[in-house]
PDB file as gemmi writes it, atoms N, CA and C in Angstrom:
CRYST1    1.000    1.000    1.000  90.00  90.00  90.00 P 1                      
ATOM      1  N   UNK A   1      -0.126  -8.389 -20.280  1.00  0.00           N  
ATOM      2  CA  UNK A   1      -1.304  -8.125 -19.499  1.00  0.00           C  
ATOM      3  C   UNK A   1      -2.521  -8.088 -20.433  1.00  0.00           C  
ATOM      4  N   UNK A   2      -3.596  -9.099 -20.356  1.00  0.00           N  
ATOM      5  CA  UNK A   2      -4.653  -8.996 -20.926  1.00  0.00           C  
ATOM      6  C   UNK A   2      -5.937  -7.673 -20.611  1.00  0.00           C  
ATOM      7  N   UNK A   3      -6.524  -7.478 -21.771  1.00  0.00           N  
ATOM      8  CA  UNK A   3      -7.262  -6.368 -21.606  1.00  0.00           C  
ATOM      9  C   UNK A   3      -8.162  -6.076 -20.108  1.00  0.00           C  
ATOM     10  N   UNK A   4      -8.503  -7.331 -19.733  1.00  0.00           N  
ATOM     11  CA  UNK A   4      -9.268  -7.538 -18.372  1.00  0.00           C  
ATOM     12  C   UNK A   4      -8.654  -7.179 -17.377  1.00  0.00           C  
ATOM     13  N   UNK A   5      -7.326  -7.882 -17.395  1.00  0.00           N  
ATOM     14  CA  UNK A   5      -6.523  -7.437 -16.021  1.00  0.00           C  
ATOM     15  C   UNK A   5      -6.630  -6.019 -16.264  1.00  0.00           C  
ATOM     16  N   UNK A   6      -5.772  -5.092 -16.977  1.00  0.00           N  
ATOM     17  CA  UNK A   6      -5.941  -3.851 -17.653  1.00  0.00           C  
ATOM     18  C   UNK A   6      -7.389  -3.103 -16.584  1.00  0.00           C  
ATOM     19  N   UNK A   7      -8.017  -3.290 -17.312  1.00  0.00           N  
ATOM     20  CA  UNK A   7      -9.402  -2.602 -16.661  1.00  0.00           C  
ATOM     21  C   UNK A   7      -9.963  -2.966 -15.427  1.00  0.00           C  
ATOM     22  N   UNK A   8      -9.017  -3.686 -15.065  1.00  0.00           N  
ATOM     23  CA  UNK A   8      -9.322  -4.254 -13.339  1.00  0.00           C  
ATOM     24  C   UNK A   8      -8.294  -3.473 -12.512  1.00  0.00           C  
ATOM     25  N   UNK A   9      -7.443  -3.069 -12.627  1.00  0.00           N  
ATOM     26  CA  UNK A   9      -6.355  -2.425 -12.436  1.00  0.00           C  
ATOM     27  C   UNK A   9      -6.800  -0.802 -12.255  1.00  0.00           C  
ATOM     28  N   UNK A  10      -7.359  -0.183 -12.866  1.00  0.00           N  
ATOM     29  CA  UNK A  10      -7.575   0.961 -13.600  1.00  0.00           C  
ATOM     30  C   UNK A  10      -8.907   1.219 -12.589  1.00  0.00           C  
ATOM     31  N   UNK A  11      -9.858  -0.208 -12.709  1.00  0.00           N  
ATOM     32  CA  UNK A  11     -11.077   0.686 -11.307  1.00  0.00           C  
ATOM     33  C   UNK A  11     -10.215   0.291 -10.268  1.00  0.00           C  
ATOM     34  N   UNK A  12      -9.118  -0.200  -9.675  1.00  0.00           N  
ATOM     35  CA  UNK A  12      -8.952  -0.671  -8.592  1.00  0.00           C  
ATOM     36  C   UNK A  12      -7.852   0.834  -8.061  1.00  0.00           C  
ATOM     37  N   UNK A  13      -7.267   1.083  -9.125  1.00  0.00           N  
ATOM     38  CA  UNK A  13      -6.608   2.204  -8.961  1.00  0.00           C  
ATOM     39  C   UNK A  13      -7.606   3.968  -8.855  1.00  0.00           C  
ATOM     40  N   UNK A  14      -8.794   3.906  -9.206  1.00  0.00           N  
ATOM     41  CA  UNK A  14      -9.923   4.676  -9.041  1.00  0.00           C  
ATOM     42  C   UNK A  14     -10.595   4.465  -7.869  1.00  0.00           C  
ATOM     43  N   UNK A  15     -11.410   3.340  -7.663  1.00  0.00           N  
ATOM     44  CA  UNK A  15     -11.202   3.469  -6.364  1.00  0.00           C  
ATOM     45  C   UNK A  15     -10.098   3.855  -5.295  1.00  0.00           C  
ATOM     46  N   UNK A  16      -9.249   3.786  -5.041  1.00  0.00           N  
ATOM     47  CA  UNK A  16      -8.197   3.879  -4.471  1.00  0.00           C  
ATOM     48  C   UNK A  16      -7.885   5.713  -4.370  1.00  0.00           C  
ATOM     49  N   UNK A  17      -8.643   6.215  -5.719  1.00  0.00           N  
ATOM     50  CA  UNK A  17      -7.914   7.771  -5.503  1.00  0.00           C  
ATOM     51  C   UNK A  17      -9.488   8.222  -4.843  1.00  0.00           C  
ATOM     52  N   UNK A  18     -10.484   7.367  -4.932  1.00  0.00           N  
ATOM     53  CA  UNK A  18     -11.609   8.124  -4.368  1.00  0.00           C  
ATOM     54  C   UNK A  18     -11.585   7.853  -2.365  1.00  0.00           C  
ATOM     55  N   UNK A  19     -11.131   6.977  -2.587  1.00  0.00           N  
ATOM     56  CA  UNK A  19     -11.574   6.545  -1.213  1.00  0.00           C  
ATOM     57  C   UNK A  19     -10.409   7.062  -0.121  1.00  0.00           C  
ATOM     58  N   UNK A  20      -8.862   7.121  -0.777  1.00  0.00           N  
ATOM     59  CA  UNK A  20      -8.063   8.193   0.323  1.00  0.00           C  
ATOM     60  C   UNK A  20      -7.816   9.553  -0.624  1.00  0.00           C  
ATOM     61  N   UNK A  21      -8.805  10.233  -1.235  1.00  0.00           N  
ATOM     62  CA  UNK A  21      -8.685  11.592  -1.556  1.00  0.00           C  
ATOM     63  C   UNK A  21      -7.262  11.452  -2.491  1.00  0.00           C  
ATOM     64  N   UNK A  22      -7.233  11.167  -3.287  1.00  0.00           N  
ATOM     65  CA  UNK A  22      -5.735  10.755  -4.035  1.00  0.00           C  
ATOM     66  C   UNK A  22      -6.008  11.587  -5.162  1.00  0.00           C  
ATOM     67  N   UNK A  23      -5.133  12.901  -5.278  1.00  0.00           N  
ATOM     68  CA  UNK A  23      -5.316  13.320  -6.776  1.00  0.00           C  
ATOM     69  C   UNK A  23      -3.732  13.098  -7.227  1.00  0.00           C  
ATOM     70  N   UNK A  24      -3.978  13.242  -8.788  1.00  0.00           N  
ATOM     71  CA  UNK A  24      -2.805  13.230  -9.387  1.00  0.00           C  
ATOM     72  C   UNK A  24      -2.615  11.370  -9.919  1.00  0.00           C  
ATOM     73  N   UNK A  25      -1.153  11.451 -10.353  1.00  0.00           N  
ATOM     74  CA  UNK A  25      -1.209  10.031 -10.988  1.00  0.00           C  
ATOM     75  C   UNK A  25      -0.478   9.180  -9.651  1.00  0.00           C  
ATOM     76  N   UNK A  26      -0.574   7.707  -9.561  1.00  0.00           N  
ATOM     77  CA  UNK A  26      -0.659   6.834  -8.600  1.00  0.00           C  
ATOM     78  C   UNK A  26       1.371   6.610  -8.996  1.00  0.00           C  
ATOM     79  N   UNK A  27       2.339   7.064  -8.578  1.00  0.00           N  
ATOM     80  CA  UNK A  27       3.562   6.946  -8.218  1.00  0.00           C  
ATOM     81  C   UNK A  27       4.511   5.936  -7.414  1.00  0.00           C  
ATOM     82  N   UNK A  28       5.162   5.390  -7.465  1.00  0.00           N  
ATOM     83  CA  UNK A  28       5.583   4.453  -5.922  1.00  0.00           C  
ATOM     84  C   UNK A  28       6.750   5.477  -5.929  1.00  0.00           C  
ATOM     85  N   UNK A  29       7.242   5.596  -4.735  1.00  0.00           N  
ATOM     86  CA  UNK A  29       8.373   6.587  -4.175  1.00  0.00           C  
ATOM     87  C   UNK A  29       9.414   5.795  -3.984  1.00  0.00           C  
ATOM     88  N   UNK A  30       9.214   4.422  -3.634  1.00  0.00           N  
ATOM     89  CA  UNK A  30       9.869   3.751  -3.186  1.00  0.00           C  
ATOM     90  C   UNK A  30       9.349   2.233  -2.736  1.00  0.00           C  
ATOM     91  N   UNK A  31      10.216   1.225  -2.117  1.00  0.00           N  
ATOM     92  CA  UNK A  31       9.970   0.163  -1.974  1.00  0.00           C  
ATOM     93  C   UNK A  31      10.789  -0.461  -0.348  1.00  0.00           C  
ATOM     94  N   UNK A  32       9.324  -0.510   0.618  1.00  0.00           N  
ATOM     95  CA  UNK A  32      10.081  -1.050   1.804  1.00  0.00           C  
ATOM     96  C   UNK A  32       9.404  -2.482   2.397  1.00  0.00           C  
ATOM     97  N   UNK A  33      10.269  -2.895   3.333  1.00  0.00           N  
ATOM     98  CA  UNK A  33       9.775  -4.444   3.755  1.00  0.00           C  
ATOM     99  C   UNK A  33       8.834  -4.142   5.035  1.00  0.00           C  
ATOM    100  N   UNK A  34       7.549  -5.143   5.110  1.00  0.00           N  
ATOM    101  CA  UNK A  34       7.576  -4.852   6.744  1.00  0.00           C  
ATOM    102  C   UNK A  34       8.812  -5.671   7.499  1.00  0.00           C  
ATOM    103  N   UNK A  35       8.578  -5.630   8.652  1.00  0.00           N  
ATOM    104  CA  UNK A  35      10.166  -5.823   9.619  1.00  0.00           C  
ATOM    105  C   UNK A  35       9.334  -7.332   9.744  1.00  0.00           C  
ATOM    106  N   UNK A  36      10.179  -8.363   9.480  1.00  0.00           N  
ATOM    107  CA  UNK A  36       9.740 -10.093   9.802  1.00  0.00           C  
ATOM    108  C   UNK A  36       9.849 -10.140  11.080  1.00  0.00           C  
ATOM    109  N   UNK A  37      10.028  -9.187  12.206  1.00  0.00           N  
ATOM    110  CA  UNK A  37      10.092  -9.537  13.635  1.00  0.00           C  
ATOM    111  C   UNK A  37       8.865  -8.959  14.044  1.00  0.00           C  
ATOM    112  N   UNK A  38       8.041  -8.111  13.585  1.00  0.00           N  
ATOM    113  CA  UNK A  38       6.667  -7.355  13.589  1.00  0.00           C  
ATOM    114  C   UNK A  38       4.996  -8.528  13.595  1.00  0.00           C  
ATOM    115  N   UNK A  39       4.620  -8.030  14.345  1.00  0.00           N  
ATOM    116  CA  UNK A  39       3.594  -8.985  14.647  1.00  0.00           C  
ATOM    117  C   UNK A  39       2.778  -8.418  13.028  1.00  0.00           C  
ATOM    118  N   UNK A  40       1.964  -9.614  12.586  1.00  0.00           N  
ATOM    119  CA  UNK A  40       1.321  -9.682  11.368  1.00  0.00           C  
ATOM    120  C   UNK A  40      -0.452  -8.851  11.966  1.00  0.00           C  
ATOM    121  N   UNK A  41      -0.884  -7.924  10.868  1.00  0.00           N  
ATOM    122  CA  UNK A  41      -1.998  -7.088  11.386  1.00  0.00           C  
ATOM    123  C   UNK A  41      -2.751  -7.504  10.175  1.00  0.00           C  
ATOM    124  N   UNK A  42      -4.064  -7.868  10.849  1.00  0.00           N  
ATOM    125  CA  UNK A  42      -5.592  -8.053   9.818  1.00  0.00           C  
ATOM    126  C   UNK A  42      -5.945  -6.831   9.155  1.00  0.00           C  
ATOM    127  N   UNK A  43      -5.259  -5.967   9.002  1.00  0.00           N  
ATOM    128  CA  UNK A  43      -5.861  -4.627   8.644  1.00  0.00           C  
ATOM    129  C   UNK A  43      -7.973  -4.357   8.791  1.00  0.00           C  
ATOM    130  N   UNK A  44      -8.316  -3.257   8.186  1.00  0.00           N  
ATOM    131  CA  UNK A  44      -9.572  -3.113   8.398  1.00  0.00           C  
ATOM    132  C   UNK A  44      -9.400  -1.709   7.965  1.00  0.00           C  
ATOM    133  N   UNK A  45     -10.067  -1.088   7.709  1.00  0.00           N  
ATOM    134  CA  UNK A  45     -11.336   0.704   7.283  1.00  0.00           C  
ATOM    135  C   UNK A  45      -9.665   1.058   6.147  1.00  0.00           C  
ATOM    136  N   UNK A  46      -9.366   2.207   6.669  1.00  0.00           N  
ATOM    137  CA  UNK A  46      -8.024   1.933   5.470  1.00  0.00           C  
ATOM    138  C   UNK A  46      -6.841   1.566   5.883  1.00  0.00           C  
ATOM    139  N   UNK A  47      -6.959   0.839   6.988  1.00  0.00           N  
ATOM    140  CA  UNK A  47      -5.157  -0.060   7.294  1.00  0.00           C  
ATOM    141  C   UNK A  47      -5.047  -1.207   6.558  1.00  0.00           C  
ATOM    142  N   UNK A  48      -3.898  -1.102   5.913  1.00  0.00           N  
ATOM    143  CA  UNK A  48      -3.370  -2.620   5.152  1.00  0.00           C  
ATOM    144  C   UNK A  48      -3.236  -3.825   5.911  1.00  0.00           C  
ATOM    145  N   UNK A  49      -3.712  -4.850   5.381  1.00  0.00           N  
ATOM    146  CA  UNK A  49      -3.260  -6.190   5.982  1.00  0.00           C  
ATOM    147  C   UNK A  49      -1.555  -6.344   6.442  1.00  0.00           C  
ATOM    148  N   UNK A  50      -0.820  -6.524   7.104  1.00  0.00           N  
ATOM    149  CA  UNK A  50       0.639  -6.902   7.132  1.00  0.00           C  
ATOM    150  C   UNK A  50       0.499  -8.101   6.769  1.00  0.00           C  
ATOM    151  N   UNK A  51       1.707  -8.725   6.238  1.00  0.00           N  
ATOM    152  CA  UNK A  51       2.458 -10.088   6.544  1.00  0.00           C  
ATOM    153  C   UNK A  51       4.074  -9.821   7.107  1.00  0.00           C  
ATOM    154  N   UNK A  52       4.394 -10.487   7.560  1.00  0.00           N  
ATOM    155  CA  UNK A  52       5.669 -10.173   7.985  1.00  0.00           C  
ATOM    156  C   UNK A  52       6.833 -10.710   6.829  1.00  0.00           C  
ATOM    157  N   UNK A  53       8.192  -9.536   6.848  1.00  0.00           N  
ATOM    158  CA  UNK A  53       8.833 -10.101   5.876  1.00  0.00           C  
ATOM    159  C   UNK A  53       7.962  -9.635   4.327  1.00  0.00           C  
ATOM    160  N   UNK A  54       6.890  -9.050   4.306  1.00  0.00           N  
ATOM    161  CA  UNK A  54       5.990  -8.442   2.896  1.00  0.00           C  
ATOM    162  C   UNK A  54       6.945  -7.330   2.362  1.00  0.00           C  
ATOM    163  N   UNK A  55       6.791  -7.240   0.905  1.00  0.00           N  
ATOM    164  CA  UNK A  55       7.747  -6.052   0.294  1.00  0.00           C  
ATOM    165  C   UNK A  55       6.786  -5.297  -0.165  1.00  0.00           C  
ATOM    166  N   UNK A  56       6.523  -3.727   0.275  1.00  0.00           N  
ATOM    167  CA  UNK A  56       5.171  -3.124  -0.280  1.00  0.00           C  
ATOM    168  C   UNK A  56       5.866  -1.955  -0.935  1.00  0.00           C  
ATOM    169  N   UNK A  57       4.888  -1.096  -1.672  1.00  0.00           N  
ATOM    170  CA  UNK A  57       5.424  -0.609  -2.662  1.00  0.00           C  
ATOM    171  C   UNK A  57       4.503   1.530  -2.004  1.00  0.00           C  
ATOM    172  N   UNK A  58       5.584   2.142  -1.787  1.00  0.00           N  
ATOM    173  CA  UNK A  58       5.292   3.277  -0.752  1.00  0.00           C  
ATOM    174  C   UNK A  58       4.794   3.814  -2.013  1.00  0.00           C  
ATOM    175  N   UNK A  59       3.653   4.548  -2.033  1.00  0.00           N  
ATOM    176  CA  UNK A  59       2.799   5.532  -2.726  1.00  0.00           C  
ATOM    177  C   UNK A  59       3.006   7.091  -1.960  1.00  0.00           C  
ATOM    178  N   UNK A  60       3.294   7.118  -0.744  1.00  0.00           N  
ATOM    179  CA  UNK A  60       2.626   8.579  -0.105  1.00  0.00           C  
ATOM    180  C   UNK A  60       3.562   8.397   1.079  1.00  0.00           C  
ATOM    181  N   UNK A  61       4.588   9.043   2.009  1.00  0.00           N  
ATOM    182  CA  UNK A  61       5.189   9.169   3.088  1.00  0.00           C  
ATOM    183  C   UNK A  61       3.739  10.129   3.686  1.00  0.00           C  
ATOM    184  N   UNK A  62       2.742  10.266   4.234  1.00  0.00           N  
ATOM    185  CA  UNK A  62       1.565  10.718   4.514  1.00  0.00           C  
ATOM    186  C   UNK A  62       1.782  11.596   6.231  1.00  0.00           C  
ATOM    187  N   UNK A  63       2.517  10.912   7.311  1.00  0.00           N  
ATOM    188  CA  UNK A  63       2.727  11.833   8.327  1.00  0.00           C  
ATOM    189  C   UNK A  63       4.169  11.153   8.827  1.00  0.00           C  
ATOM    190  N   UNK A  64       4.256  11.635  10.101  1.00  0.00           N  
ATOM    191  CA  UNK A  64       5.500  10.501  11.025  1.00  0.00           C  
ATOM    192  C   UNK A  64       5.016   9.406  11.549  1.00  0.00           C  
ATOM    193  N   UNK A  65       3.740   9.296  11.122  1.00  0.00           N  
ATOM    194  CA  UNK A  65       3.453   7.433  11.821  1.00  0.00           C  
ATOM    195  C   UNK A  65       2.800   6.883  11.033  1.00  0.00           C  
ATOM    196  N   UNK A  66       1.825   7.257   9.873  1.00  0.00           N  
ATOM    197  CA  UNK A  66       2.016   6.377   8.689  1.00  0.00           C  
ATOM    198  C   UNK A  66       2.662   6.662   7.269  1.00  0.00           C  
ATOM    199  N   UNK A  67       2.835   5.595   6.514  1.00  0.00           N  
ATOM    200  CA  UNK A  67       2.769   5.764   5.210  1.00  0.00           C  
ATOM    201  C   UNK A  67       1.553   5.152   4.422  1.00  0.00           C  
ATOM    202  N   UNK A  68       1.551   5.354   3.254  1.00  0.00           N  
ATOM    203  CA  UNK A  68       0.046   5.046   2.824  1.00  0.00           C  
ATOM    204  C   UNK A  68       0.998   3.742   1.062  1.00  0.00           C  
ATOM    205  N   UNK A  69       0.560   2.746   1.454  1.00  0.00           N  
ATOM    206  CA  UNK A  69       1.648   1.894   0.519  1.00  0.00           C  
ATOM    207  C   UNK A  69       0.199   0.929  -0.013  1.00  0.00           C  
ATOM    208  N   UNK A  70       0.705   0.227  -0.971  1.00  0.00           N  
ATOM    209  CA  UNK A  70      -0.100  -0.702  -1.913  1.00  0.00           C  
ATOM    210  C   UNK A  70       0.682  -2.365  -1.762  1.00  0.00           C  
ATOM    211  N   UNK A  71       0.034  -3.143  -1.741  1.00  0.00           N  
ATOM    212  CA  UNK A  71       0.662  -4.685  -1.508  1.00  0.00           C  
ATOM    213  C   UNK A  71       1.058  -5.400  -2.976  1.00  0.00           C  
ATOM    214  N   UNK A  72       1.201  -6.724  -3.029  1.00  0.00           N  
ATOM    215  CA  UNK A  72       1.508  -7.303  -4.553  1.00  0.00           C  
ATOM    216  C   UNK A  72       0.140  -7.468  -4.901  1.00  0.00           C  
ATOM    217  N   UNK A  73      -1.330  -7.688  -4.240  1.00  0.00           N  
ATOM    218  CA  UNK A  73      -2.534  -8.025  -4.774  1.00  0.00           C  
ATOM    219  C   UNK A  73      -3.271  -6.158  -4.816  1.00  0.00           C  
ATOM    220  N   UNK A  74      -2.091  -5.337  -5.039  1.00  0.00           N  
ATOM    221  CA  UNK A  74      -2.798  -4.053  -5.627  1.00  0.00           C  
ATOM    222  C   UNK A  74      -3.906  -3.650  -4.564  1.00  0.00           C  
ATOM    223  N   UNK A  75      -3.375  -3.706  -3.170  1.00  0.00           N  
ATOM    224  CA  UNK A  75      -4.321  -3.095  -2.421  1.00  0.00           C  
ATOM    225  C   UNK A  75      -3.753  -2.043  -1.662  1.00  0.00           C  
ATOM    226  N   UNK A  76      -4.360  -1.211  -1.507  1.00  0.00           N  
ATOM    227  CA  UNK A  76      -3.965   0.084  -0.797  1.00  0.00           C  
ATOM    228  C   UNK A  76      -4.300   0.303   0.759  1.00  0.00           C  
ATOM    229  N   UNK A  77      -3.367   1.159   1.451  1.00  0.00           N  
ATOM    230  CA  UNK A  77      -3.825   1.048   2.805  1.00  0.00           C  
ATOM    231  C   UNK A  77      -2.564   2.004   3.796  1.00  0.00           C  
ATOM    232  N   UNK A  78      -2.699   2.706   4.884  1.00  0.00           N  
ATOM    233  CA  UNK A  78      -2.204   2.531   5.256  1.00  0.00           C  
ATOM    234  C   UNK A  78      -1.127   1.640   6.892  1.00  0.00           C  
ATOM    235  N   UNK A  79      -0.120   1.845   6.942  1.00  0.00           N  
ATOM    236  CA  UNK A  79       0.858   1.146   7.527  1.00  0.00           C  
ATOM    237  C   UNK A  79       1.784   1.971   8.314  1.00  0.00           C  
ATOM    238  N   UNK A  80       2.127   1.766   9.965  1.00  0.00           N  
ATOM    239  CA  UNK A  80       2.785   2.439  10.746  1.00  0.00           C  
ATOM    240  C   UNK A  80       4.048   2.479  10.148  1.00  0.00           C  
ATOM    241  N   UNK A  81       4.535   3.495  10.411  1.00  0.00           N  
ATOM    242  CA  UNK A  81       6.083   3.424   9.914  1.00  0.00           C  
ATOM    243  C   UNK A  81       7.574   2.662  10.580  1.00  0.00           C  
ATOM    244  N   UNK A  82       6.528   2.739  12.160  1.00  0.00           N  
ATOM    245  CA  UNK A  82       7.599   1.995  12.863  1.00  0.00           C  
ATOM    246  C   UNK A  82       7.898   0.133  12.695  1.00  0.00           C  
ATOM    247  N   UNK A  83       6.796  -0.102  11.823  1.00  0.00           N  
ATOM    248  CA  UNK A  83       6.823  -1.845  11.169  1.00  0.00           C  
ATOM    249  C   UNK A  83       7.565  -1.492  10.055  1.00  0.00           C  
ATOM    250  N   UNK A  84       8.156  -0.479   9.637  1.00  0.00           N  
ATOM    251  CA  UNK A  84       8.773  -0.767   7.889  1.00  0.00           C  
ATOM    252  C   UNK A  84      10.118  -0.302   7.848  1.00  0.00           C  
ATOM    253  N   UNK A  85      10.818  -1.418   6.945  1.00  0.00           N  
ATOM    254  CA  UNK A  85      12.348  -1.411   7.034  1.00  0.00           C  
ATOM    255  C   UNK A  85      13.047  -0.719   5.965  1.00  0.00           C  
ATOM    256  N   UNK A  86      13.702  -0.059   5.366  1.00  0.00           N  
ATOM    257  CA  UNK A  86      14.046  -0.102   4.317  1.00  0.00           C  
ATOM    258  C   UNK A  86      15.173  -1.295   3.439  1.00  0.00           C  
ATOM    259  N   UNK A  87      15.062  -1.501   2.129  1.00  0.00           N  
ATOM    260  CA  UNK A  87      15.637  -2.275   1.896  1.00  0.00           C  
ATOM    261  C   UNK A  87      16.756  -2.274   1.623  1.00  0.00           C  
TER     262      UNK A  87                                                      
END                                                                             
């Protein structure tokens, strides 16, 4: 990883603790799929984009209807729980 990516990473992960109140260090708990039979969502304000069949990476189990997970392009958001499978 070059120094750039590095420091792109690092505000992207700062933003991320400012904007859903995130203290502490950034963790994955775990790793689930959305369900490939799940309709695909544009996300918007802090819901994640879906793709169907996507493998996202769980940061926060947050209530019983979302979790709050990060994608492969390092974006944060959350995602209903009833779209996510375990693997």
């Amino acid at each position: 990883m070059t120094l750039k990516e590095c420091k792109k990473e690092e505000k992207a992960d700062r933003e991320f603790q400012k904007k859903f109140k995130f203290e502490g260090n950034i963790n994955v708990l775990t790793q689930m799929m959305v369900d490939p039979a799940a309709t695909e969502k544009r996300g918007g304000g802090k819901n994640l984009p879906l793709r169907r069949g996507e493998i996202l990476d769980v940061i926060q189990f947050t209530n019983q209807e979302q979790i709050l997970c990060r994608n492969s392009q390092r974006r944060y958001g959350y995602v209903p729980r009833a779209m996510m499978l375990h693997l």
